[in-house]
N, CA, C and O atoms as a Tinker XYZ file with bonds, in Angstrom:
   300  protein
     1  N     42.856000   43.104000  143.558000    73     2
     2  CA    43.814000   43.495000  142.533000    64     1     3
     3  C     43.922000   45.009000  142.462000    63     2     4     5
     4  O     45.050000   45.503000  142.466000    81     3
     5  N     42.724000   45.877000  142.389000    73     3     6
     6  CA    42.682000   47.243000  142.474000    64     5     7
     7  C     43.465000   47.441000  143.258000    63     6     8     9
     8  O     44.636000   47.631000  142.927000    81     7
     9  N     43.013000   47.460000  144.704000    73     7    10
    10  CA    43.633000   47.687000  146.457000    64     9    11
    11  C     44.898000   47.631000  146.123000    63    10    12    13
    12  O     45.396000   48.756000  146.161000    81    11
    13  N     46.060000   46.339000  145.634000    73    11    14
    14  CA    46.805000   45.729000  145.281000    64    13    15
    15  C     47.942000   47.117000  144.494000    63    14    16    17
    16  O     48.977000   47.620000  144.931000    81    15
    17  N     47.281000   47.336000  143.394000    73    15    18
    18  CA    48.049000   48.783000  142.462000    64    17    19
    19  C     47.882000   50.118000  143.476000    63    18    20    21
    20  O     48.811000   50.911000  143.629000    81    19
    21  N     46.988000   50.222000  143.937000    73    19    22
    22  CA    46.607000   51.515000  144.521000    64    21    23
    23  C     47.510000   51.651000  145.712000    63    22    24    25
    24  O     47.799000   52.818000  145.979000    81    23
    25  N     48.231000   50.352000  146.805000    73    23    26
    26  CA    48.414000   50.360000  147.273000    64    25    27
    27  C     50.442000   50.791000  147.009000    63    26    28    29
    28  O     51.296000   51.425000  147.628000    81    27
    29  N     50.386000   50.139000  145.983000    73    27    30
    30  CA    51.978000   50.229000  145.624000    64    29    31
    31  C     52.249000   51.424000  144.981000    63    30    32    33
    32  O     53.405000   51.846000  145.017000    81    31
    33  N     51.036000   52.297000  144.160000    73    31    34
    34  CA    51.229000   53.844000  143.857000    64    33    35
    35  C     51.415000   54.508000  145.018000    63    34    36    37
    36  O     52.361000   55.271000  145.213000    81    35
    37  N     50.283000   54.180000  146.061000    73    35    38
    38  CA    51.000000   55.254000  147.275000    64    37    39
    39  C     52.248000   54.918000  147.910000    63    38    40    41
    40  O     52.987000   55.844000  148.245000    81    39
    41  N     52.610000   53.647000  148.136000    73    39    42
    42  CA    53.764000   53.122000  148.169000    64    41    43
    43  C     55.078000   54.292000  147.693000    63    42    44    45
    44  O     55.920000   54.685000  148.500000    81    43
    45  N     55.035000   54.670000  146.414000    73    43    46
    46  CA    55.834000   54.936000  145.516000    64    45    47
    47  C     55.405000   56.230000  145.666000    63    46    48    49
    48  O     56.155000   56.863000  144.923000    81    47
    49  N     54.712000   56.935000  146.139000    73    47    50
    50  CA    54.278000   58.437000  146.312000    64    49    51
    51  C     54.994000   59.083000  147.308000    63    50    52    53
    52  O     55.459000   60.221000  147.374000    81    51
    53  N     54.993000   57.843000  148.315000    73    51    54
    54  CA    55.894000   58.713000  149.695000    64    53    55
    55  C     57.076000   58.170000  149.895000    63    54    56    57
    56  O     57.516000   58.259000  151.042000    81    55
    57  N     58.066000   57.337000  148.668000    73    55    58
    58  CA    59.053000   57.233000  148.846000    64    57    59
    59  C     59.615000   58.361000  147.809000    63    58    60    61
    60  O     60.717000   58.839000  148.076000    81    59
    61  N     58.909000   58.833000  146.606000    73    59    62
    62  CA    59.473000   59.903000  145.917000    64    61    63
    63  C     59.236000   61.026000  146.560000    63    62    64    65
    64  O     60.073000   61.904000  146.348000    81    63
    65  N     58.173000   61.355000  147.443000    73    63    66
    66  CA    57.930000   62.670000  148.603000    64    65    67
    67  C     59.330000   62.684000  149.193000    63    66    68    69
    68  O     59.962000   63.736000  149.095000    81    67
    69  N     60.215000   61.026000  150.149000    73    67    70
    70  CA    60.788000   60.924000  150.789000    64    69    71
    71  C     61.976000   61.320000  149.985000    63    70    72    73
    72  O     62.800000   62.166000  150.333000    81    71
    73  N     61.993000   60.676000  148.945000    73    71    74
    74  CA    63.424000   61.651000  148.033000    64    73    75
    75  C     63.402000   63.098000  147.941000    63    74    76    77
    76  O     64.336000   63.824000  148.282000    81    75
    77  N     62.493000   63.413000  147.549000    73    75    78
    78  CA    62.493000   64.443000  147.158000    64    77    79
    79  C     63.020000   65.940000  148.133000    63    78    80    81
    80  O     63.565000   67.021000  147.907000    81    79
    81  N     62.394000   65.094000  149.441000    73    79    82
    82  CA    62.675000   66.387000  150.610000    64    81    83
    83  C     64.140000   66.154000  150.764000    63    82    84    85
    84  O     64.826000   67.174000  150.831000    81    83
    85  N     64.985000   64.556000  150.859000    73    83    86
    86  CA    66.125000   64.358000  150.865000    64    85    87
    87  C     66.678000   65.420000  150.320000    63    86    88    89
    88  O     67.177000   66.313000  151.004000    81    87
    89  N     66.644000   65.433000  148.988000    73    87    90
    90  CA    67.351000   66.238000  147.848000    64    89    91
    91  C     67.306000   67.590000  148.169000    63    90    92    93
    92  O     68.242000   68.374000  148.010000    81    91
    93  N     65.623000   67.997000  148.863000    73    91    94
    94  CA    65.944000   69.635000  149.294000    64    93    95
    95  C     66.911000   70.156000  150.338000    63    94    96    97
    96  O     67.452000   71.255000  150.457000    81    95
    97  N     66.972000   69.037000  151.067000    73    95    98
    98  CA    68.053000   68.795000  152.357000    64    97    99
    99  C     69.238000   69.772000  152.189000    63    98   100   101
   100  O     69.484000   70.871000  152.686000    81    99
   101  N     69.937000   68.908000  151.234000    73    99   102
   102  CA    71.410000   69.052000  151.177000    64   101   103
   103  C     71.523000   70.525000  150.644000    63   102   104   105
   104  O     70.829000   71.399000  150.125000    81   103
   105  N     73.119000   70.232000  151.181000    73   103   106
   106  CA    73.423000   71.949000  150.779000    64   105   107
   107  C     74.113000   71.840000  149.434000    63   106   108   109
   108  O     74.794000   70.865000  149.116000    81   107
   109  N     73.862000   73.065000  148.542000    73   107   110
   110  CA    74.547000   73.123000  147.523000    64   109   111
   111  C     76.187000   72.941000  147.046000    63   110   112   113
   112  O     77.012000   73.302000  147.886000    81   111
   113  N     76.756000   72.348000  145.617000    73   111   114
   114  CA    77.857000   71.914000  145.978000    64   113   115
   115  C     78.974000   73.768000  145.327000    63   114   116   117
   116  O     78.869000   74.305000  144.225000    81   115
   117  N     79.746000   74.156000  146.334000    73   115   118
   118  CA    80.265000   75.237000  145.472000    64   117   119
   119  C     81.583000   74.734000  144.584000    63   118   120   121
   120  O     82.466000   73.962000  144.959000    81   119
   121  N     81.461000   75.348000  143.399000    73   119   122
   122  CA    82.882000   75.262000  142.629000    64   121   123
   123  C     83.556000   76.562000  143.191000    63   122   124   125
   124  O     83.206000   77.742000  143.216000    81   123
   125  N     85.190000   75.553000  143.845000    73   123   126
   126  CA    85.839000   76.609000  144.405000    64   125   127
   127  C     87.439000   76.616000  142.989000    63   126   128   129
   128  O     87.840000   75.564000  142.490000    81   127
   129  N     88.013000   77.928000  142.661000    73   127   130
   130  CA    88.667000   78.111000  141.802000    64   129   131
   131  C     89.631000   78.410000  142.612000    63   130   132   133
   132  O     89.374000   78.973000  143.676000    81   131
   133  N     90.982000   78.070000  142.237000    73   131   134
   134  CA    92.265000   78.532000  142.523000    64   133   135
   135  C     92.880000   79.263000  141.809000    63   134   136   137
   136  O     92.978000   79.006000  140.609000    81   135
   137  N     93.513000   80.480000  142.420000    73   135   138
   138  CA    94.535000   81.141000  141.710000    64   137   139
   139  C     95.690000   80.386000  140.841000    63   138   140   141
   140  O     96.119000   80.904000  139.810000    81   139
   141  N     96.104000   79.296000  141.254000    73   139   142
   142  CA    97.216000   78.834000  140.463000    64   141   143
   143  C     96.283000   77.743000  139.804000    63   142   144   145
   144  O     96.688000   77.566000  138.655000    81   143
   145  N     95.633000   77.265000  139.968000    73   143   146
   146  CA    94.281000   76.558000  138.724000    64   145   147
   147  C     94.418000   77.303000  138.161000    63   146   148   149
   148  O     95.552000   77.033000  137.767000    81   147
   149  N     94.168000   78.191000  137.698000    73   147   150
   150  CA    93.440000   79.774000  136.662000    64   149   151
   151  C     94.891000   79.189000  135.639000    63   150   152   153
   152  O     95.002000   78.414000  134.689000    81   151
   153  N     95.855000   80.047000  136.447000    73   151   154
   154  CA    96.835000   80.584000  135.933000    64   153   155
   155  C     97.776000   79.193000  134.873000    63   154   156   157
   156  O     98.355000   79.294000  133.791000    81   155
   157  N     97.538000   77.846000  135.900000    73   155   158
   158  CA    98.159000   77.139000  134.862000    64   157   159
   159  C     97.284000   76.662000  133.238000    63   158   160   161
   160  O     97.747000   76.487000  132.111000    81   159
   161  N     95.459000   76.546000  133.928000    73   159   162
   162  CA    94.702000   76.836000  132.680000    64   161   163
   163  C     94.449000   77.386000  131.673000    63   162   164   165
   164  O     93.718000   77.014000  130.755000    81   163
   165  N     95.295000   78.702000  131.835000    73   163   166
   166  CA    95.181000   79.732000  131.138000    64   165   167
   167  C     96.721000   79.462000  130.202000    63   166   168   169
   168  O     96.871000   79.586000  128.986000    81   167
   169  N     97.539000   79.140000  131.031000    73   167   170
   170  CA    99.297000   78.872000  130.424000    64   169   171
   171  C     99.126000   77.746000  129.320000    63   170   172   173
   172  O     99.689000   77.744000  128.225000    81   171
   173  N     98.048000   76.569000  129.916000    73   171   174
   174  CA    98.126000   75.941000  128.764000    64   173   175
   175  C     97.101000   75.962000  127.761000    63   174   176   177
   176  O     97.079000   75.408000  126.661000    81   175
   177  N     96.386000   76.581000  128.239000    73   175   178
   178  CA    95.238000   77.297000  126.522000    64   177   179
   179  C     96.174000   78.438000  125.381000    63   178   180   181
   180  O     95.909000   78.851000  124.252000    81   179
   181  N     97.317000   78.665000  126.290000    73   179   182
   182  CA    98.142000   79.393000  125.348000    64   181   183
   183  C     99.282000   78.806000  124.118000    63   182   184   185
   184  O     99.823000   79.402000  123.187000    81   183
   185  N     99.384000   77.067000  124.678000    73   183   186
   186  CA    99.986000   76.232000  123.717000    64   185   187
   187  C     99.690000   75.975000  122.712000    63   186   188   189
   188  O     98.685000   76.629000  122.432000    81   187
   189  N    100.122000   75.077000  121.563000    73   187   190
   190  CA    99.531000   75.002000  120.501000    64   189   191
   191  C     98.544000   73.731000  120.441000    63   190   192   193
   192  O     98.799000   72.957000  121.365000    81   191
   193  N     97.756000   73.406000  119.825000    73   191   194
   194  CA    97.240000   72.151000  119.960000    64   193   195
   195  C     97.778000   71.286000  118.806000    63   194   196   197
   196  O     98.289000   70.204000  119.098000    81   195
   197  N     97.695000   71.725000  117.343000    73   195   198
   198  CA    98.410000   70.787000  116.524000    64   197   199
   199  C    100.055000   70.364000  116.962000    63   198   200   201
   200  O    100.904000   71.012000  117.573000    81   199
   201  N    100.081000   69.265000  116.484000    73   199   202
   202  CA   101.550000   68.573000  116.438000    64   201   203
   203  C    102.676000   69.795000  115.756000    63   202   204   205
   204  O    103.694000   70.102000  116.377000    81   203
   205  N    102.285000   70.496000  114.248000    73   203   206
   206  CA   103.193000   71.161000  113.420000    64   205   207
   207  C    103.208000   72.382000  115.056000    63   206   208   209
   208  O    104.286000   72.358000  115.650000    81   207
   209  N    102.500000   72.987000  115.455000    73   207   210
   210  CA   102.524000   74.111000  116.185000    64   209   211
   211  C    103.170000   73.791000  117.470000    63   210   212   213
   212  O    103.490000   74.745000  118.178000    81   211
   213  N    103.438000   72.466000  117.921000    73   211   214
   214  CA   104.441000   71.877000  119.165000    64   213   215
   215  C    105.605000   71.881000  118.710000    63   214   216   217
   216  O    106.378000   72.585000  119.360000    81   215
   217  N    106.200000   71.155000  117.487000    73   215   218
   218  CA   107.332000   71.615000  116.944000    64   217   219
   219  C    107.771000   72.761000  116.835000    63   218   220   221
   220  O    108.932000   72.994000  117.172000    81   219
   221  N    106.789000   73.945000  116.240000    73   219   222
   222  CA   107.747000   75.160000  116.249000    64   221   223
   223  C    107.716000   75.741000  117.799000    63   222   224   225
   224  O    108.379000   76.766000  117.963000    81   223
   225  N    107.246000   75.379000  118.588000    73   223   226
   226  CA   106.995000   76.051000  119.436000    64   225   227
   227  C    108.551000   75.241000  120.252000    63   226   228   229
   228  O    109.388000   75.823000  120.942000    81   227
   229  N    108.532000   74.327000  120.013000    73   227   230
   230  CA   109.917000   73.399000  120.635000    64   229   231
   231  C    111.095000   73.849000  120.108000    63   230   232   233
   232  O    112.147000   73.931000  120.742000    81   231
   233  N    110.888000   74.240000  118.575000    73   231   234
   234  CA   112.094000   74.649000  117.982000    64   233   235
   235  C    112.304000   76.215000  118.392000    63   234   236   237
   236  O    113.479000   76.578000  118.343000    81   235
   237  N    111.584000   76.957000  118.690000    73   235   238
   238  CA   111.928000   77.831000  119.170000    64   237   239
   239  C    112.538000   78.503000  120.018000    63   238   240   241
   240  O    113.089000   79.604000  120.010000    81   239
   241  N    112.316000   77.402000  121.042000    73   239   242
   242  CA   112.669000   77.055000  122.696000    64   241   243
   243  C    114.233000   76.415000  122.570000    63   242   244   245
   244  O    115.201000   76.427000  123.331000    81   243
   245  N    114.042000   75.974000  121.523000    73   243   246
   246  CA   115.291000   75.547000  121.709000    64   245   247
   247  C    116.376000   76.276000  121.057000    63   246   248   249
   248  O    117.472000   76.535000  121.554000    81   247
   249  N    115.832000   76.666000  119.556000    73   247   250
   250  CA   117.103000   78.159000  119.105000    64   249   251
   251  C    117.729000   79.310000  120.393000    63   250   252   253
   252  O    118.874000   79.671000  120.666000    81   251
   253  N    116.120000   79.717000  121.099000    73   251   254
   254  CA   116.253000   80.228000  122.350000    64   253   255
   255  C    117.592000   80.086000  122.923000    63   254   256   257
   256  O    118.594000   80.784000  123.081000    81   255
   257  N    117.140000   78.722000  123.205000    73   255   258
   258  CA   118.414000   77.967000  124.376000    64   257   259
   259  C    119.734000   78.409000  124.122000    63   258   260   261
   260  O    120.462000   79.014000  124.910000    81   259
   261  N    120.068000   77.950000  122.589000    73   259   262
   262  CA   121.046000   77.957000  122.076000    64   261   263
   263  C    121.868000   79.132000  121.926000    63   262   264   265
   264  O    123.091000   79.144000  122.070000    81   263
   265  N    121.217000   80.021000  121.661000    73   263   266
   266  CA   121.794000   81.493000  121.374000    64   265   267
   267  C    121.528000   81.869000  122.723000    63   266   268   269
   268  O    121.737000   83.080000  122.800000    81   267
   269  N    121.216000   81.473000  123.671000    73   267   270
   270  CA   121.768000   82.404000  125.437000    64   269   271
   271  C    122.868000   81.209000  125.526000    63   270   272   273
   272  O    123.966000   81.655000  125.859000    81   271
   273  N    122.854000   79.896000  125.328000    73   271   274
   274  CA   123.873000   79.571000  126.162000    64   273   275
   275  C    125.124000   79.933000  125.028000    63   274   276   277
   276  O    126.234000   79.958000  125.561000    81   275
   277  N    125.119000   80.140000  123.955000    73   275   278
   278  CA   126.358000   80.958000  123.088000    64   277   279
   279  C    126.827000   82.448000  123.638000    63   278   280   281
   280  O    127.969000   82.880000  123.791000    81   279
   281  N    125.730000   82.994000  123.847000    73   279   282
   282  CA   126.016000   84.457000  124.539000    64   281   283
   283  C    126.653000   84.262000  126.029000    63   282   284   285
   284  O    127.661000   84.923000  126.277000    81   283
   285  N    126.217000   83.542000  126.869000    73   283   286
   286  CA   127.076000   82.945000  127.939000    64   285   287
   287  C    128.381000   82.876000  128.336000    63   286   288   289
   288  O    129.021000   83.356000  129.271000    81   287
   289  N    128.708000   81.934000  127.105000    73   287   290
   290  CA   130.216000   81.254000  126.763000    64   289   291
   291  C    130.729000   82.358000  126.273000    63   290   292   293
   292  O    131.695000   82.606000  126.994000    81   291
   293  N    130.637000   83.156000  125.469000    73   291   294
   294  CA   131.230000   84.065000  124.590000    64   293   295
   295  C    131.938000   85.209000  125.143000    63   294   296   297
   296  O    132.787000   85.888000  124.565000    81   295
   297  N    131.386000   85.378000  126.618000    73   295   298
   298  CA   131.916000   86.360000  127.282000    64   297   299
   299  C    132.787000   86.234000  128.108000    63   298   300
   300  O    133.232000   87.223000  128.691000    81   299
């Protein structure tokens, strides 16, 4: 019964040795960043997050609209 445990600890000694060197193995993973990643991350951290702050931000866009495409026509 001793033999028995002793035998399945070493068992389990040189399969976590065997992981373990696995794991030193590999090569590290790099985080690679994109210029247009950045830039659209950054475009939309500049939105609003509440609902009231999408509305004005829509209504704005859209008065916008309105008064270039009036200035447009007008000429």
């Amino acid at each position: 019964m001793k033999s028995d445990i002793q035998n399945v600890i070493k068992d389990s000694i040189k399969d976590n040795r065997r992981l373990l060197t696995a794991l030193g193995n590999e090569k590290p993973i790099k985080d690679i960043h994109h210029q247009e990643e950045d830039l659209i991350s950054s475009l939309l951290n500049l939105l609003p997050k509440s609902a009231a702050g999408k509305i004005a931000l829509l209504g704005a866009v859209g008065i916008t609209a309105i008064v270039a495409w009036k200035l447009l026509h007008s000429k």
